[in-house]
VEXDREN-2710 file (C-alpha; in Angstrom, 1 decimal):
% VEXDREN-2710
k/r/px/py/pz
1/UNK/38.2/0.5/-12.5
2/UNK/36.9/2.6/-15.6
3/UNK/33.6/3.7/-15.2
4/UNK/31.1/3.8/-18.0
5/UNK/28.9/6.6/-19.1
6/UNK/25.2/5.7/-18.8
7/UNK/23.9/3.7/-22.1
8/UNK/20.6/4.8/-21.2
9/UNK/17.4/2.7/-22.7
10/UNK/13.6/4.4/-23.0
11/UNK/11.3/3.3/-20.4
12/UNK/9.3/1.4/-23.2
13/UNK/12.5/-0.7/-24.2
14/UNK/13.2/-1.4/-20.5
15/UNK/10.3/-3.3/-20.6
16/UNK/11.2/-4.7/-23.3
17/UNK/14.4/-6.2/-21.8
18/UNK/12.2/-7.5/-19.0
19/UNK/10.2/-10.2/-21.6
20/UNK/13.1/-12.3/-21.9
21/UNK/12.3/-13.8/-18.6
22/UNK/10.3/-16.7/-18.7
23/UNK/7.4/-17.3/-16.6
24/UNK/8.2/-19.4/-13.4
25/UNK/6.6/-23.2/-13.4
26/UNK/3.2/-24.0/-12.3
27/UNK/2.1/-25.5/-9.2
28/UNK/-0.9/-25.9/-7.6
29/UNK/-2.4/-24.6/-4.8
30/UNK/-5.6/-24.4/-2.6
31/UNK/-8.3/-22.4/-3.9
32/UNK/-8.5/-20.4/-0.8
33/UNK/-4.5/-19.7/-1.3
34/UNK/-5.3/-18.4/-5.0
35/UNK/-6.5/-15.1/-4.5
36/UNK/-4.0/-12.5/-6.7
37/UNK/-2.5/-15.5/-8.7
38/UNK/-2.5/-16.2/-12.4
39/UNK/-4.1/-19.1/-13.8
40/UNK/-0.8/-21.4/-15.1
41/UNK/-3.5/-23.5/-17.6
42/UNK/-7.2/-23.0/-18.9
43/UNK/-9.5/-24.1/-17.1
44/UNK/-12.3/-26.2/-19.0
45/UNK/-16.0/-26.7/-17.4
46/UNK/-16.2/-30.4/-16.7
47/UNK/-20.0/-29.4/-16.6
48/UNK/-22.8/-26.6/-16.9
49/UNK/-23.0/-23.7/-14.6
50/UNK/-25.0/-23.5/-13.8
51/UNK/-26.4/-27.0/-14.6
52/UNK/-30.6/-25.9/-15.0
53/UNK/-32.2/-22.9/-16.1
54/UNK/-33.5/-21.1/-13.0
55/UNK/-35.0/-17.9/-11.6
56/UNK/-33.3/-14.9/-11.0
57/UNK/-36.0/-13.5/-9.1
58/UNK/-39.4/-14.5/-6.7
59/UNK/-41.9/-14.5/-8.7
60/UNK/-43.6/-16.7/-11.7
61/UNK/-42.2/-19.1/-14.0
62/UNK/-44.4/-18.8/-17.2
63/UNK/-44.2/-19.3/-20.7
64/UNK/-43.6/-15.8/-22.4
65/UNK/-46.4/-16.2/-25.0
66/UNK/-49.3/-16.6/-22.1
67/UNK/-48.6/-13.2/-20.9
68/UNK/-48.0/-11.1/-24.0
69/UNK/-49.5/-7.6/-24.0
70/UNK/-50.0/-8.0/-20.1
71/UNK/-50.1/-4.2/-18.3
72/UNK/-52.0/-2.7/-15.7
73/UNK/-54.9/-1.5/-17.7
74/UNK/-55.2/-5.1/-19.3
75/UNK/-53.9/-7.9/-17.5
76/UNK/-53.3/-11.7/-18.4
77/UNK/-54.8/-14.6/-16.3
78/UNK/-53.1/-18.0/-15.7
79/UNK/-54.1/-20.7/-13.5
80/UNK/-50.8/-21.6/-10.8
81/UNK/-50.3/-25.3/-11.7
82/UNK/-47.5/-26.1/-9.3
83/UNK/-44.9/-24.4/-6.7
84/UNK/-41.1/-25.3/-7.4
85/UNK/-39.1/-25.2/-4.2
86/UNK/-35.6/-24.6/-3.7
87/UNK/-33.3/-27.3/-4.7
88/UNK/-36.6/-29.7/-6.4
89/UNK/-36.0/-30.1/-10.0
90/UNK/-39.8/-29.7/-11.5
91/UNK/-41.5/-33.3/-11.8
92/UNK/-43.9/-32.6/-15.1
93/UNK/-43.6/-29.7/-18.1
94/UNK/-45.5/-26.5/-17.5
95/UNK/-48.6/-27.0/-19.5
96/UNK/-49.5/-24.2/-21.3
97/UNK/-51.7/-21.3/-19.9
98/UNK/-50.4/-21.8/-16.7
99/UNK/-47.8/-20.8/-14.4
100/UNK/-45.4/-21.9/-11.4
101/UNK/-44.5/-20.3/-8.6
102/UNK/-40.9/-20.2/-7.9
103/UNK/-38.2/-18.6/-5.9
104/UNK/-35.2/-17.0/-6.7
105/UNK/-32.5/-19.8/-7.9
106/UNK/-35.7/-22.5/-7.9
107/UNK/-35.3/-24.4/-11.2
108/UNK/-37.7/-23.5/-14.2
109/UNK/-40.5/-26.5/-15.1
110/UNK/-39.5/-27.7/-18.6
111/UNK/-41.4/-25.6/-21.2
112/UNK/-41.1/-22.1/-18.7
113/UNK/-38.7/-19.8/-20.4
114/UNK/-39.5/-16.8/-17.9
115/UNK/-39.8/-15.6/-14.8
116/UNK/-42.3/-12.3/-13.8
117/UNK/-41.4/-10.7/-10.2
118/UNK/-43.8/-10.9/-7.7
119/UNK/-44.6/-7.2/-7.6
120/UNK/-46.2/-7.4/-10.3
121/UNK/-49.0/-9.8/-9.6
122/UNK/-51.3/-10.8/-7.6
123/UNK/-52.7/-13.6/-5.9
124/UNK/-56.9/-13.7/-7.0
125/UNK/-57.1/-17.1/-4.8
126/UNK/-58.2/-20.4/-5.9
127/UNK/-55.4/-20.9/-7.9
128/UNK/-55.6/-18.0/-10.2
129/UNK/-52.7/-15.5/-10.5
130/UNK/-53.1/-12.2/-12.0
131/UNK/-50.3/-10.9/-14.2
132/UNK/-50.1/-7.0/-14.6
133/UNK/-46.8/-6.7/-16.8
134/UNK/-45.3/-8.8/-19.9
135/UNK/-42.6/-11.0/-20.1
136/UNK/-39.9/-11.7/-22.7
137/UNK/-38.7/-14.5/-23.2
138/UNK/-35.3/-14.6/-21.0
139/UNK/-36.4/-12.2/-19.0
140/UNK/-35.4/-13.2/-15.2
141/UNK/-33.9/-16.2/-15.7
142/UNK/-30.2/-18.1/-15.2
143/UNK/-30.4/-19.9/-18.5
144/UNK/-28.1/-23.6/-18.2
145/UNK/-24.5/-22.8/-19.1
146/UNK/-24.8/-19.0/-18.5
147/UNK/-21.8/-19.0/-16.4
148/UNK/-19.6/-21.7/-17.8
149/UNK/-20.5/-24.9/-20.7
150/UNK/-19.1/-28.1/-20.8
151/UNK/-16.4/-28.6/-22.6
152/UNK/-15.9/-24.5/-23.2
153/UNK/-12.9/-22.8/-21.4
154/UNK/-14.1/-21.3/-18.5
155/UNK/-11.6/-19.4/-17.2
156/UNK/-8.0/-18.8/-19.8
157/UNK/-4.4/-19.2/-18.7
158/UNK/-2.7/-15.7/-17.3
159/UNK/-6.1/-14.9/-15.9
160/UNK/-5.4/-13.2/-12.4
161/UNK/-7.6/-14.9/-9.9
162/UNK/-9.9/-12.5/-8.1
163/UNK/-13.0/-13.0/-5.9
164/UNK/-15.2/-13.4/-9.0
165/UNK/-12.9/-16.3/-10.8
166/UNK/-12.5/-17.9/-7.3
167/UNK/-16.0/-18.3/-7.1
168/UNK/-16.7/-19.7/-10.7
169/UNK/-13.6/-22.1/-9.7
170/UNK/-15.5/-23.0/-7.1
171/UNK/-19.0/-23.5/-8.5
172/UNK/-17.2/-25.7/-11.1
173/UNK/-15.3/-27.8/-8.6
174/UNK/-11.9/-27.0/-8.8
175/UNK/-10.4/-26.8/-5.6
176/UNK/-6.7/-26.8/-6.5
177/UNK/-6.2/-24.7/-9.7
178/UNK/-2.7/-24.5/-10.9
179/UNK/-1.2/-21.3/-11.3
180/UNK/2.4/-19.5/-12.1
181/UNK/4.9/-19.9/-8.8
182/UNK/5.2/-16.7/-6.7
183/UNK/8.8/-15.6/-7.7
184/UNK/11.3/-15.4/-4.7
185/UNK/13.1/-12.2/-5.0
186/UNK/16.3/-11.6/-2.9
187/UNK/16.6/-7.7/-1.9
188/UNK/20.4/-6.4/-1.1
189/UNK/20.8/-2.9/-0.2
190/UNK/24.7/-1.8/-0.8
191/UNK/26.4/0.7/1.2
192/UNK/29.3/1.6/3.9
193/UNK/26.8/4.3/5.6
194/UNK/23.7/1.7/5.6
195/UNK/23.1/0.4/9.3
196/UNK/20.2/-2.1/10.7
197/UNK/17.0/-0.4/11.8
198/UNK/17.5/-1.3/15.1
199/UNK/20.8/0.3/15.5
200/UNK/22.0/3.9/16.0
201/UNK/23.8/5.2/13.3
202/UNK/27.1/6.6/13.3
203/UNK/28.1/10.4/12.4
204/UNK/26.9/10.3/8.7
205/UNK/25.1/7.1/8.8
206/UNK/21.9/7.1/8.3
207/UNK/19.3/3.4/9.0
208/UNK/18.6/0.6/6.0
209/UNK/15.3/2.2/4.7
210/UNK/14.9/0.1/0.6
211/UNK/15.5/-3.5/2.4
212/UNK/11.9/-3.0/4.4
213/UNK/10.0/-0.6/2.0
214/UNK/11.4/-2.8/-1.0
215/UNK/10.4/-6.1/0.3
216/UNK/6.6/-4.6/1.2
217/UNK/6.6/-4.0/-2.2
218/UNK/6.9/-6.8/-3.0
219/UNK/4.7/-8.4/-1.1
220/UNK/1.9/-6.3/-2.3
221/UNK/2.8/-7.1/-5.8
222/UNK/2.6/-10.5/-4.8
223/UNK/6.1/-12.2/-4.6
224/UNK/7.7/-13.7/-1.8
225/UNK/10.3/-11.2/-0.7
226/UNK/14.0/-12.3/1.3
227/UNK/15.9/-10.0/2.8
228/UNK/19.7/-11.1/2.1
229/UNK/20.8/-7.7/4.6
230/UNK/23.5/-5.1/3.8
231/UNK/27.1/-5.2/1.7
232/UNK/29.5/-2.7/2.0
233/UNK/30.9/-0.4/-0.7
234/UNK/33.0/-3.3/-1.7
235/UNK/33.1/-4.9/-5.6
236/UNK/34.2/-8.5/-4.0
237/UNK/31.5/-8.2/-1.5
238/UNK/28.7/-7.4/-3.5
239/UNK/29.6/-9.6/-6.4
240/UNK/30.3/-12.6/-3.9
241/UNK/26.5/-11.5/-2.4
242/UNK/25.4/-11.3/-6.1
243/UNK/26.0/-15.1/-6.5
244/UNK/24.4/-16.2/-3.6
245/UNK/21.4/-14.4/-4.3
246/UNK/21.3/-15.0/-8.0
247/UNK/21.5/-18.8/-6.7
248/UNK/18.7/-19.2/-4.1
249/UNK/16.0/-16.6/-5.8
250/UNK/14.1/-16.1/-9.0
251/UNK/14.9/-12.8/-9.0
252/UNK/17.3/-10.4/-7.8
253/UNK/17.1/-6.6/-6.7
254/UNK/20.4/-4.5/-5.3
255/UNK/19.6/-0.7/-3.9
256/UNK/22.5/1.9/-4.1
257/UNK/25.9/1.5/-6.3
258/UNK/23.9/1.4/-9.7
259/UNK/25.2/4.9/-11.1
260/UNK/28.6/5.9/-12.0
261/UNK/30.2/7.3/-9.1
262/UNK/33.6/5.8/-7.6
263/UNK/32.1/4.2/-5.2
264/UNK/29.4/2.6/-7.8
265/UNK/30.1/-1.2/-7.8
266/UNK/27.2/-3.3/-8.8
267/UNK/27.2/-3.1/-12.6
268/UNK/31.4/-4.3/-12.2
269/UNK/30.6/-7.1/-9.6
270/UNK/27.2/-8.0/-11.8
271/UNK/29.1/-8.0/-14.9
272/UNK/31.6/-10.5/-13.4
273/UNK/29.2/-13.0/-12.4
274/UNK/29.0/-16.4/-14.3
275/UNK/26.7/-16.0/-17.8
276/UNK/25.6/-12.7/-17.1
277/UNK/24.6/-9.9/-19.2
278/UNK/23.8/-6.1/-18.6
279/UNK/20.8/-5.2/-20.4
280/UNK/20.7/-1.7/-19.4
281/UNK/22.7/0.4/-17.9
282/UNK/19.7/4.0/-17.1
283/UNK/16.5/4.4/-17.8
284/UNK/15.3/7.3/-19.2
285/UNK/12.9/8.3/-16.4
286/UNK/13.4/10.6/-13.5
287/UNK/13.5/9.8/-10.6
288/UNK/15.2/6.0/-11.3
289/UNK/17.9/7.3/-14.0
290/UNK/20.6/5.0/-12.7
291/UNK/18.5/1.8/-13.0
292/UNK/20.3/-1.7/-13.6
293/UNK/18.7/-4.5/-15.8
294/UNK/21.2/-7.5/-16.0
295/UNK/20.7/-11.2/-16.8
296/UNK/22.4/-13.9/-15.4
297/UNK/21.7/-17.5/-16.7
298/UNK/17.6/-17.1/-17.0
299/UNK/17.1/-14.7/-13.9
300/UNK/16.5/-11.2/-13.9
301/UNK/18.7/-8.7/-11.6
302/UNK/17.8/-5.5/-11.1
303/UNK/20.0/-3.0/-9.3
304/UNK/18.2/0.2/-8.3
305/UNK/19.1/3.7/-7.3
306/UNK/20.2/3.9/-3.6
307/UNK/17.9/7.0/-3.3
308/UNK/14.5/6.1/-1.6
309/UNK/11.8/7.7/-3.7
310/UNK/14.4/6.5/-6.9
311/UNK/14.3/3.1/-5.8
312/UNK/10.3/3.1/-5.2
313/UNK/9.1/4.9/-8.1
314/UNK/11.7/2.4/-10.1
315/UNK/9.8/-0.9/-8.0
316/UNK/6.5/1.0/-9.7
317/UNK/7.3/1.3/-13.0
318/UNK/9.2/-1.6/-13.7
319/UNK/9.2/-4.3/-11.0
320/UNK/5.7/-4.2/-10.6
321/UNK/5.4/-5.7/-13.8
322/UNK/8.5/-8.0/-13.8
323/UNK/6.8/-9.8/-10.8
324/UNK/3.3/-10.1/-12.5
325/UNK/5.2/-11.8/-15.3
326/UNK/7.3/-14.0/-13.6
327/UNK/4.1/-15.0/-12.3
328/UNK/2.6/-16.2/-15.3
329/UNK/0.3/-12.5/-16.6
330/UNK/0.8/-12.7/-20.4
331/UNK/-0.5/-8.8/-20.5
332/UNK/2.1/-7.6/-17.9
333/UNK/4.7/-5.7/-19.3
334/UNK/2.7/-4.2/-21.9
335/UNK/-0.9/-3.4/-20.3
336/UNK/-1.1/-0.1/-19.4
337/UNK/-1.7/1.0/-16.3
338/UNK/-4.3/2.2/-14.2
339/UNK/-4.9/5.5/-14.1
340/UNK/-7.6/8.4/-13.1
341/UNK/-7.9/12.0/-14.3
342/UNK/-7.3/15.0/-12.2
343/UNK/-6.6/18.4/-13.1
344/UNK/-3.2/19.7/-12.7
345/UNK/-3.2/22.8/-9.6
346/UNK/-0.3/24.2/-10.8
347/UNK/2.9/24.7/-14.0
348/UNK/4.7/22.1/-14.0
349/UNK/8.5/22.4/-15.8
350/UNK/9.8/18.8/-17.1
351/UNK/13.3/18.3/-18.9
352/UNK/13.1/16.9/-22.4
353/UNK/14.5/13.6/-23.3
354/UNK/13.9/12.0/-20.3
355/UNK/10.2/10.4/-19.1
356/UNK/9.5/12.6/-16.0
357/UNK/7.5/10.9/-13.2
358/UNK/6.0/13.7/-10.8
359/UNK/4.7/12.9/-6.7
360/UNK/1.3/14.5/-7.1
361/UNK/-0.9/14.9/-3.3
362/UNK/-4.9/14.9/-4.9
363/UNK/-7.2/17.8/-3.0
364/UNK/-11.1/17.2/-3.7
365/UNK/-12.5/20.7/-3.7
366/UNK/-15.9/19.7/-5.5
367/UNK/-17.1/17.7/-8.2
368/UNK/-15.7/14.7/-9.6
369/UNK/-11.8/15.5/-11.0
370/UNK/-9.6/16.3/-8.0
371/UNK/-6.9/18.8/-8.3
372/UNK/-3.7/17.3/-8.5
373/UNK/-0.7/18.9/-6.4
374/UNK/3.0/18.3/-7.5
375/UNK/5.1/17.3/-4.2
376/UNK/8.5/18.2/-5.2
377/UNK/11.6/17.3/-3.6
378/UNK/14.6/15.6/-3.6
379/UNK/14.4/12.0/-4.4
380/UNK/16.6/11.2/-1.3
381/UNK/14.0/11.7/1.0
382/UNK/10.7/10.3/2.1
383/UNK/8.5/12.9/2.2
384/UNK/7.7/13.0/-1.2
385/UNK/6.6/9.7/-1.6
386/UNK/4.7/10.3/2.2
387/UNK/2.7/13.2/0.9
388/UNK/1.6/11.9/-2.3
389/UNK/-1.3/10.2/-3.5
390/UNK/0.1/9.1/-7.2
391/UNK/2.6/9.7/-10.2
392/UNK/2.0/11.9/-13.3
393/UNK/4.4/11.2/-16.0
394/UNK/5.2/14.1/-18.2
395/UNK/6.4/12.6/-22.0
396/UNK/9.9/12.6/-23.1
397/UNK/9.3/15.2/-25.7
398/UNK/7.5/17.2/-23.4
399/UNK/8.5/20.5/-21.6
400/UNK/6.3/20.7/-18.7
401/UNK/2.5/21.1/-18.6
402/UNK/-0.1/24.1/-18.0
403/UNK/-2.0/24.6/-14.7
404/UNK/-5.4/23.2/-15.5
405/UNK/-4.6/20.9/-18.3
406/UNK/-6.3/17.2/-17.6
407/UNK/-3.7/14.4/-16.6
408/UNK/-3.6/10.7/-15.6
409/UNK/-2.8/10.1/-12.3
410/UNK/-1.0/6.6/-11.3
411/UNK/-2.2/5.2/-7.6
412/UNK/0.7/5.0/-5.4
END
């Protein structure tokens, strides 16, 4: 077979490539199953949330005019006209001059339009409340609709459901939203010196490590992961594996064979598959150079490095996001990601031309900005990735960075 040179894309135009793969379908699911998912439709309020204006606080429901100017050298005087309980929408209009006491999330007496804590009043008896602060109109109340109007989107399509937008789904009454299908992603990991975890490896064999760490991944990111188990160093094998993966997944990833070595098979057996295309062949990042993005029909196929931390940092970078937007997050391949500041401990050399992606371990030695340690190492082993806290990616154009200079560190 001839092997190819590397026609290596930027990291940016990798991701790119990966927007020419459609969302998955919408289905729905119950709202206690759609924590981490992305809203497939908008959601419109069917009606007010909440539906009356109520108190934020215990207190006194009053009508901001009546206590205008009110302070502890000159305090305002209202006669209580009613209590509002809990859960008892207000029979009659507050008349003026007066006020109502009320509890937090009691509904406001048409004609209220505040609410004044309790600290800061006091009961005088027979009926008379004395109020030592003001009141602006607003001030400690839920107003109707505050949280979601009728007829107003309430919660837009792509929107990643967490806690909060459970809970608004759930004051609005939606218990089965509809959101993008978690993609099934088959995971192949390629190689004659690969054996199962459980077994002892031969005399240069060494255990399947990117099936387990791949698919937990995955599972953080929020697909559903299925291990398809090992191929040898075989073209026949891996592209009859290929198939059968490309057929019974959304999305396909293959560890080890991606470069150009002799025993490198997957971009030959990928490129023989039925209505496929390579999109890439590298990636100009390091570790993760020998990266894979194919197509075949409508489904991504991504065949990482063999190498541990390569095939991680890779799963970071790039199918992080591929995931999110198979799942249906409009923002996901070009949002950028989450990052804090530290201050680099040390020099750090980088090669140009290439978008360098450095195991930093964070030490906390006062103050808020950690120092930031490089862990360096070869990207065949584990305890690079073990040691470190995050990623700080040195620029393309970039030959290193100073000891002290401020970077952005990327969670691992």
């Amino acid at each position: 077979m001839n092997k190819d040179f590397f026609r290596v894309v930027s990291p940016a135009r990798f991701l790119e490539l990966l927007g020419q793969f459609p969302p998955l379908a919408a289905e729905t699911v119950e709202l206690d199953a759609a924590r981490g998912r992305f809203l497939a439709r908008d959601v419109v309020a069917a009606e007010d949330v909440p539906p009356r204006s109520r108190a934020a606080m215990d207190g006194y429901a009053v009508r901001a005019a009546d206590v205008f100017g009110a302070g502890e050298a000159n305090p305002a005087y209202l006669d209580c006209a009613m209590d509002v309980p809990i859960g008892v929408i207000p029979s009659a209009p507050l008349p003026p001059g007066t006020c109502a006491r009320i509890v937090t999330g009691g509904m406001l007496p048409e004609g209220a339009d505040a609410v004044v804590m309790v600290e800061h009043t006091f009961d005088m008896g027979a009926g008379v409340v004395e109020f030592r602060k003001f009141a602006a109109p607003g001030d400690h109340v839920m107003h109707r609709g505050d949280d979601a109007r009728v007829g107003v989107v309430a919660l837009p399509a792509g929107r990643r459901l967490r806690a909060q937008e459970i809970g608004l789904l759930a004051a609005l009454g939606v218990t089965c939203p509809a959101v993008g299908a978690r993609p099934r992603v088959a995971v192949l990991s390629t190689g004659d010196e690969l054996t199962p975890i459980h077994a002892t490896p031969p005399p240069g064999g060494i255990r399947d490590v990117n099936t387990h760490a791949l698919c937990a991944l995955l599972r953080d990111f929020g697909a559903k992961p299925v291990a398809l188990g090992l191929v040898p160093d075989d073209q026949q094998a891996i592209h009859a594996a290929l198939a059968l993966a490309v057929a019974d997944s959304d999305a396909v990833l293959v560890s080890g064979g991606s470069s150009v070595g002799a025993r490198d098979f997957t971009l030959a057996a990928l490129a023989a598959l039925h209505d496929s295309e390579i999109l890439a062949h590298g990636v100009a990042v390091s570790p993760g150079k020998p990266t894979i993005l194919a197509r075949v029909g409508l489904k991504p196929v991504i065949g990482l490095p063999g190498q541990v931390t390569s095939a991680q940092v890779v799963m970071t970078l790039f199918g992080k996001p591929l995931v999110e937007r198979l799942m249906g997050d409009p923002h996901a391949l070009t949002r950028k990601p989450f990052t804090f500041p530290a201050t680099l401990a040390r020099n750090l050399a980088s090669k140009p031309g290439r978008e360098d992606h450095v195991r930093v371990r964070l030490e906390y030695v006062g103050g808020d900005i950690p120092l930031a340690h490089p862990v360096l190492g070869r990207s065949g082993l584990l305890k690079t990735l073990l040691d470190a806290d995050g990623l700080v990616a040195i620029d393309a154009a970039c030959e290193g960075l100073e000891a002290g200079s401020r970077v952005a560190v990327r969670p691992l």
